[in-house]
C-alpha positions, 0 to 999 in steps of 0.5 A: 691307645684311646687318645689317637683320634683325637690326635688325627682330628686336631691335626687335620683341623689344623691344617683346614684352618690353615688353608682357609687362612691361606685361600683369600692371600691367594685370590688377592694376589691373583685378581691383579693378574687376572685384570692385567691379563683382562686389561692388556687383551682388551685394548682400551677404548680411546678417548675422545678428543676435546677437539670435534673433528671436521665432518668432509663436506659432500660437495666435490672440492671446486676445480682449479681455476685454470690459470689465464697464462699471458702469452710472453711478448716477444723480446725486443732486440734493439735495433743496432747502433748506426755509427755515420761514416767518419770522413777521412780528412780531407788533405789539401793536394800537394802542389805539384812540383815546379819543373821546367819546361823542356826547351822546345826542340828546335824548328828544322824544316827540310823542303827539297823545293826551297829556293837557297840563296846562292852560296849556301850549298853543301856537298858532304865528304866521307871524312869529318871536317873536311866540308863545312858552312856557317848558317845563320838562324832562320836561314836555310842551307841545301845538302847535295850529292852525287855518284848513286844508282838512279833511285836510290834512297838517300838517309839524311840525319843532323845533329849535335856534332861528335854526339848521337843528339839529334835535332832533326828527324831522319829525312830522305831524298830520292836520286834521280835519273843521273844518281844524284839528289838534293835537300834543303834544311831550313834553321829554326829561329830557336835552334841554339848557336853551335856547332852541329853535323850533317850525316848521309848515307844509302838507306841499302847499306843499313846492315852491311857494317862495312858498306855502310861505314865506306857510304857515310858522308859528312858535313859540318853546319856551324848555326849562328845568330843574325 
């Protein structure tokens, strides 16, 4: 079997060839590998800007300047509005009401000295009407009276007859000695022509109903014009 070498070194010839044939397919596909694996472990160096970057000054950057704040004025508060009093209107006074003058109280003048003319003296009576004068106006009359104790006080009234008008104040007379006592009433010239009456009594009796009532004297002064 002389022809066996031969086979076995073609064979292994072929199969050199067919690696070397292989080996620069191998390097290729491998040197992008290797300078991916270059390219990604060593960043890339940036690239320089076109735009130069400004180089920080040494000098210190200046203060502020500390701003001058004004002090604010004060608010000014207007002074309130002064309204002046309005004056209220002034009415006129409404004139007083007209009223009549009261009609002057009649002039009675009681004087116990006055000098009566004679005839014009009066002695009331415990009844009414039984004594009665007629005395003109300006005159003057005389009540008397008798049968008292000696001092005793004697209450004197005149009036408008069957009323309580009165047109005299309450006068008095003292009794003398002998119990008895007398009063001049003088007429005013203004006193009214009409009817009035005189009423006397011991002022003691005041407060003692029935004594005062059996005490009461009367007279009737008819008042007529000169």
């Amino acid at each position: 079997m002389p022809k066996l070498p031969s086979l076995l070194a073609l064979a292994a010839t072929t199969a050199l060839l067919a690696g070397c044939a292989s080996a620069p397919d191998d390097e290729r596909a491998a040197a992008p590998t290797a300078a991916a694996e270059t390219a990604s472990a060593s960043p890339s160096a940036p690239k320089p800007s076109a735009t130069p970057v400004a180089t920080p000054s040494a000098t210190p950057p200046a203060a502020p300047a500390a701003e001058s704040v004004a002090p604010e004025a004060p608010a000014t508060v207007p002074a309130p509005a002064i309204t002046p009093p309005v004056a209220p209107p002034i009415e006129a006074p409404a004139a007083p009401a007209v009223t009549e003058a009261p009609a002057a109280a009649p002039t009675i003048t009681a004087d116990p000295e006055a000098v009566v003319p004679a005839g014009v003296v009066v002695t009331p009576h415990p009844e009414w009407g039984v004594v009665s004068t007629t005395v003109t106006q300006g005159s003057s009359f005389t009540i008397n009276g008798s049968g008292y104790q000696p001092g005793q006080q004697i209450i004197i009234n005149m009036g408008i007859a069957q009323s309580d008008g009165m047109v005299m104040d309450e006068q008095s007379a003292i009794t003398d000695a002998g119990g008895a006592y007398s009063f001049t009433i003088t007429i005013g010239r203004d006193l009214v022509p009409r009817t009035y009456g005189v009423l006397t009594y011991p002022a003691d009796a005041l407060g003692n109903g029935p004594a005062l009532e059996a005490s009461k004297r009367f007279a009737a002064i008819e008042v007529v014009a000169p």
